[in-house]
C-alpha positions as CSV (number, residue, x, y, z in Angstrom):
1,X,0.0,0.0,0.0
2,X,1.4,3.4,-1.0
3,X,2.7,5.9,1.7
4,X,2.3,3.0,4.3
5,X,4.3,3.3,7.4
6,X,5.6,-0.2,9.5
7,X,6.6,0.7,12.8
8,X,9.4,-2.4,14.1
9,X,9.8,-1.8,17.7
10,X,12.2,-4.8,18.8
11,X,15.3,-6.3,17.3
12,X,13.5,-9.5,17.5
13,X,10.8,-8.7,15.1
14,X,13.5,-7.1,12.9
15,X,15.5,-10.0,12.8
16,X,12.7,-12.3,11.7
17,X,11.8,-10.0,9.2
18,X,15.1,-10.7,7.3
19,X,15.5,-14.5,8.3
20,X,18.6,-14.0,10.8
21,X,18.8,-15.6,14.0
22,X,18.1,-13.3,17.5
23,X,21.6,-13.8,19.6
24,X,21.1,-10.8,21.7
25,X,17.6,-9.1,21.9
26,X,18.6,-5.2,22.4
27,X,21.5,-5.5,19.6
28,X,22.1,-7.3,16.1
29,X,24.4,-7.2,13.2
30,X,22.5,-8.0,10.0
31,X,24.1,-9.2,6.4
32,X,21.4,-8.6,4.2
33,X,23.5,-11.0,1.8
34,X,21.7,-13.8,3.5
35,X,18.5,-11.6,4.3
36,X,15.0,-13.5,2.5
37,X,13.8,-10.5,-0.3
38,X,12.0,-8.0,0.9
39,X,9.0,-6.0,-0.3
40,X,9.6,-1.8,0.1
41,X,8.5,0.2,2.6
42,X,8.5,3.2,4.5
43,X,9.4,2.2,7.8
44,X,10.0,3.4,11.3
45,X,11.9,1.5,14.6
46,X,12.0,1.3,17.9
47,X,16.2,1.1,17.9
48,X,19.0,2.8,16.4
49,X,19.9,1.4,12.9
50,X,22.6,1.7,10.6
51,X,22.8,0.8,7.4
52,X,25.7,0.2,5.3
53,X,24.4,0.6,1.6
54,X,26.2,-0.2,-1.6
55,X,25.2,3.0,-3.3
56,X,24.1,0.5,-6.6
57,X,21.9,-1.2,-4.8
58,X,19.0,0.8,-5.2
59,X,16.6,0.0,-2.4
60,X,17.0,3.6,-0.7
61,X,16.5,7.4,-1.8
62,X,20.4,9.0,-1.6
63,X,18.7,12.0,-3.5
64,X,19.9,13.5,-6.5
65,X,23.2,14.7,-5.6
66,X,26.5,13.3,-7.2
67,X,28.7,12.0,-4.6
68,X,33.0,11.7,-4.6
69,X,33.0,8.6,-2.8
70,X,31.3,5.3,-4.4
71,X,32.2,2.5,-2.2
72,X,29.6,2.3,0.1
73,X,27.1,4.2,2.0
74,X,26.3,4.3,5.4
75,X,22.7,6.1,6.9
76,X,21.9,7.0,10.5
77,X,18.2,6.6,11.3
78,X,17.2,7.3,15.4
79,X,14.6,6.2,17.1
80,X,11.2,7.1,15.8
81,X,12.5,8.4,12.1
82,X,10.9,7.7,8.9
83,X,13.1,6.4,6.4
84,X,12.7,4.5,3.0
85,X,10.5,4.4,-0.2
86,X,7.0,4.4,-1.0
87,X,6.0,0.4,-1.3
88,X,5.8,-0.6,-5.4
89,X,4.6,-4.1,-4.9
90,X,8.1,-5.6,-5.4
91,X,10.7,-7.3,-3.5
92,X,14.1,-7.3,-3.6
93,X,17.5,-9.0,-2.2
94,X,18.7,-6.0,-0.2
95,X,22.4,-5.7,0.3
96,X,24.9,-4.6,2.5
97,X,25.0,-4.5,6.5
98,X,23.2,-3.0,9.1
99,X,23.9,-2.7,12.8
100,X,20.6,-2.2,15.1
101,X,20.6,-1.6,18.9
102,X,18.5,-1.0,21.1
103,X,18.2,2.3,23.4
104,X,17.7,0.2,26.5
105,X,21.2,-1.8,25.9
106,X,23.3,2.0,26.2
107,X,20.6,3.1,29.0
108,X,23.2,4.3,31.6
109,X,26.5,3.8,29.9
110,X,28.7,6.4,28.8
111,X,27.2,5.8,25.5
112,X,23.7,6.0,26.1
113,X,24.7,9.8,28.0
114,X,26.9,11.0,24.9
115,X,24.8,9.8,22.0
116,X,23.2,12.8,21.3
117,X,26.8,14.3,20.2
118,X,26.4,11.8,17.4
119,X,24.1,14.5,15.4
120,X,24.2,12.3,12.1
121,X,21.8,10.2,13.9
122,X,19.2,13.3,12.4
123,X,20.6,13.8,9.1
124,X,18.2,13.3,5.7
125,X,19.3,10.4,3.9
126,X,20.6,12.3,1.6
127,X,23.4,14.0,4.1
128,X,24.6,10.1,4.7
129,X,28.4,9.2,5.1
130,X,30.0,8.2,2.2
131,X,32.8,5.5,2.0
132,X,36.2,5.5,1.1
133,X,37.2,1.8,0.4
134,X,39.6,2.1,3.4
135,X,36.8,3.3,5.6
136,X,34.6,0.6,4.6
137,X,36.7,-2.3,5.3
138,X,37.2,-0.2,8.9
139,X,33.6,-0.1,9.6
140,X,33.0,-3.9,8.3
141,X,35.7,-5.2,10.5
142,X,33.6,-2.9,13.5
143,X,30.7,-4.8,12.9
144,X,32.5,-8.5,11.9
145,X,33.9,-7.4,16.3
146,X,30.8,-6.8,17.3
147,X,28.9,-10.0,15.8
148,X,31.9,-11.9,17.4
149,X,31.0,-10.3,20.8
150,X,26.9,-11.9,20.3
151,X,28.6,-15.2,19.1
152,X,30.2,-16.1,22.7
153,X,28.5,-17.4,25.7
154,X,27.1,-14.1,27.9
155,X,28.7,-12.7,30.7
156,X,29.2,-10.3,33.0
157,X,31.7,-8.7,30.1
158,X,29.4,-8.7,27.4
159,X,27.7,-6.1,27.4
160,X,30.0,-3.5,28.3
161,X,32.5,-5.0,25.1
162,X,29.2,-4.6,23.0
163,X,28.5,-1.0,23.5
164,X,32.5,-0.3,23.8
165,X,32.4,-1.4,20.1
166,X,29.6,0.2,19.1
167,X,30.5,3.4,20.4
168,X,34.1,2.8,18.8
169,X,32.2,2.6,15.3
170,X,30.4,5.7,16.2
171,X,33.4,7.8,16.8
172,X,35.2,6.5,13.5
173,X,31.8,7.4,12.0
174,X,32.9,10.8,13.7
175,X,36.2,11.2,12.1
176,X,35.0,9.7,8.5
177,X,32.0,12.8,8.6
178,X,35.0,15.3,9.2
179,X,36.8,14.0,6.2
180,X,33.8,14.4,4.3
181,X,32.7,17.7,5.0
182,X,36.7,19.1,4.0
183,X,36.7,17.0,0.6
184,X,32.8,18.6,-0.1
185,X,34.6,22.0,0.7
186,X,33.9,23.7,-2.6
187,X,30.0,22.1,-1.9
188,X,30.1,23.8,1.3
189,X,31.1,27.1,0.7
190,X,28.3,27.3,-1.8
191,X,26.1,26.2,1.2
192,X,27.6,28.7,3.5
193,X,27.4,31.9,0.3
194,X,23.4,30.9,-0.1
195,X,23.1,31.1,3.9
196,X,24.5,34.8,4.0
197,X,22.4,35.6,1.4
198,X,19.2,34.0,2.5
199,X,19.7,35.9,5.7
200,X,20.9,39.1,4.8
201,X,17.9,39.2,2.6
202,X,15.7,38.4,6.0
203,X,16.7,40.9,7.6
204,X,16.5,43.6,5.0
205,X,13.3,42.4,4.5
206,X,9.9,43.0,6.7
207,X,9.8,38.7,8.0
208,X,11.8,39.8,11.5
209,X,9.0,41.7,12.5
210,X,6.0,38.4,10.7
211,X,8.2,35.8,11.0
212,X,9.8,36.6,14.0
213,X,13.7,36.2,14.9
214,X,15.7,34.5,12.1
215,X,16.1,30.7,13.7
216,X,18.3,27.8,12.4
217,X,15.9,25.8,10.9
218,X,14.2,28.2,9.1
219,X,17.5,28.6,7.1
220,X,18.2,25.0,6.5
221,X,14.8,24.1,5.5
222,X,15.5,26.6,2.5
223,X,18.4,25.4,1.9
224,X,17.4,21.4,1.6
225,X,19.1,20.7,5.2
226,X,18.7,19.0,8.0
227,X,18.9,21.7,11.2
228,X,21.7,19.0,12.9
229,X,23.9,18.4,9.4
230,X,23.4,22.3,8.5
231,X,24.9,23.1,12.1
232,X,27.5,20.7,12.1
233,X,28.7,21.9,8.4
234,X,28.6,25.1,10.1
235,X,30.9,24.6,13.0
236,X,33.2,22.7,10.7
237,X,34.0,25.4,8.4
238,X,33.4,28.8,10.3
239,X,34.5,27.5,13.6
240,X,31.3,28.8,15.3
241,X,27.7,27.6,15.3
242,X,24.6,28.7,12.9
243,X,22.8,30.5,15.8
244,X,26.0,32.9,16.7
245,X,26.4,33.4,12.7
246,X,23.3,34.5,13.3
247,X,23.4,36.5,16.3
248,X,26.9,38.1,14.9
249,X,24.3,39.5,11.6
250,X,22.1,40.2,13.4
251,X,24.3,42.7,15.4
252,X,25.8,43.8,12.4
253,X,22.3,44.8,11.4
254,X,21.3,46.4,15.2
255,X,24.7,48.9,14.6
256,X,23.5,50.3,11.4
257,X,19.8,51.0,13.1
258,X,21.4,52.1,16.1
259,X,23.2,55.2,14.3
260,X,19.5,56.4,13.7
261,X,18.4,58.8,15.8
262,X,15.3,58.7,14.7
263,X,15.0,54.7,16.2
264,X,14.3,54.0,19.5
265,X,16.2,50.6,21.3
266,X,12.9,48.7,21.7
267,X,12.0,50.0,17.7
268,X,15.0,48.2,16.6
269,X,14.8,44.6,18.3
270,X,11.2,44.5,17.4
271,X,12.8,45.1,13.7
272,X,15.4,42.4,14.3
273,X,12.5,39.6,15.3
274,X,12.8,39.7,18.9
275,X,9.8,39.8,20.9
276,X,11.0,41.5,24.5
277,X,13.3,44.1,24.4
278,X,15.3,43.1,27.1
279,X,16.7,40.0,25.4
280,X,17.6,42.1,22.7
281,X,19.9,44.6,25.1
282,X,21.5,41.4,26.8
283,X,22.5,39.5,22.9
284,X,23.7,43.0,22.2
285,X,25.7,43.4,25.4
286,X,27.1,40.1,25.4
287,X,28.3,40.5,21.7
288,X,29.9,44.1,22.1
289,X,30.2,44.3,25.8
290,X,28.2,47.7,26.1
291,X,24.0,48.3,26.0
292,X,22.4,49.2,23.1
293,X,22.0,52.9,24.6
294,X,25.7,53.1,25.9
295,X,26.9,52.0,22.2
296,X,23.9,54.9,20.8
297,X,25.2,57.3,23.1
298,X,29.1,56.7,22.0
299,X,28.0,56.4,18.4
């Protein structure tokens, strides 16, 4: 049925869904070389799920961008996310690997407190990580570890090896994202030009005072973004966040009102989007280390 959603909420039923074998019920390591076909569709789980794609292998939207590295593919889907393809009717032999595990089995571990640094868990598809041969054969040698881990009797060890692996992978999944965003630098300064642009435009324009204050999202929904892969691009390249790219216009912008002495203080943050005042005066303050009436005053 088109646009149908199947919500998998435990390894388990994952697992039988692709005809492997359930060694550990909060974590499994699938090779979808041995999987029974399956028929498309749009999906959402219960666990965190990797998958490494081959990019031929067609059973997952990459969108329409051309991509350096051709190896392999590898896409971050969190709890709760929406990811795949309107169901055809058909079924395929997926291939590839994916690693699933469940939020209870890092509940409590240094992992399970630090996973929200791994922001690529909310990318699009389309902002996936994409492989280098020597990466590849790094991540399928994390993933052959962590199978061998579920292969041996359980003990009091297991678990903590399990996630210590798992949260190894992660961190080269870290270091492999930096590399990617420095050999897409050409992409990203495009990104970055368009960003200016888009909100210098704002700003000159009357959406501050409809729209409200210029937030991140708003930006990287125009630019075909995710918020999390839009901020992390950000901080790789200028060194500081979206917001305080932002917040640095937007004072930019308050200094050339200022020099009016026709605007009041509270005239001009209403201009810039912000709804009190007073928040207004303490951005400005913070950013130039004087108040907006102090810097008019000396101006």
């Amino acid at each position: 049925m088109k646009n149908q959603v199947d919500f998998i909420s435990s390894i388990s039923e994952y697992n039988k869904m692709t005809n492997h074998e359930t060694l550990h019920p909060l974590v499994s390591v699938i090779d979808f070389s041995i999987s029974d076909p399956i028929c498309q569709f749009r999906r959402m789980f219960g666990f965190y799920t990797v998958f490494l794609k081959d990019v031929v292998c067609g059973d997952m939207y990459y969108g329409k961008n051309s991509y350096d590295y051709q190896e392999g593919t590898l896409v971050f889907i969190a709890p709760g996310q929406e990811y795949g393809i309107d169901n055809d009717g058909n079924y395929i032999q997926p291939a590839g690997f994916a690693l699933l595990f469940h939020p209870d089995l890092i509940k409590g571990t240094n992992l399970g407190k630090n996973i929200g640094d791994y922001s690529f868990f909310s990318y699009e598809v389309h902002e996936a990580l994409h492989l280098s041969e020597k990466e590849r054969e790094i991540i399928l040698d994390c993933f052959k570890n962590i199978r061998f881990e579920l292969e041996q009797s359980i003990d009091k060890h297991s678990r903590s090896l399990i996630v210590n692996n798992i949260e190894l992978f992660l961190n080269y999944c870290m270091r492999f994202y930096d590399r990617q965003f420095i050999t897409r630098d050409h992409i990203n300064q495009g990104v970055i030009g368009k960003f200016e642009k888009l909100l210098d435009e704002y700003l000159a324009s009357e959406k501050p005072k409809t729209i409200g204050f210029p937030m991140v999202n708003y930006f990287a929904e125009r630019l075909n973004l995710s918020a999390n892969y839009f901020g992390d691009l950000m901080k790789k390249e200028l060194g500081i966040s979206a917001q305080e790219f932002i917040h640095n216009k937007l004072i930019e912008a308050a200094k050339k009102q200022i020099s009016d002495p026709a605007k009041s203080i509270s005239e001009i943050s209403y201009d810039l989007g912000f709804k009190y005042p007073q928040h207004f005066t303490r951005l400005f303050k913070t950013k130039t280390g004087v108040s907006p009436s102090l810097y008019k005053t000396l101006n």
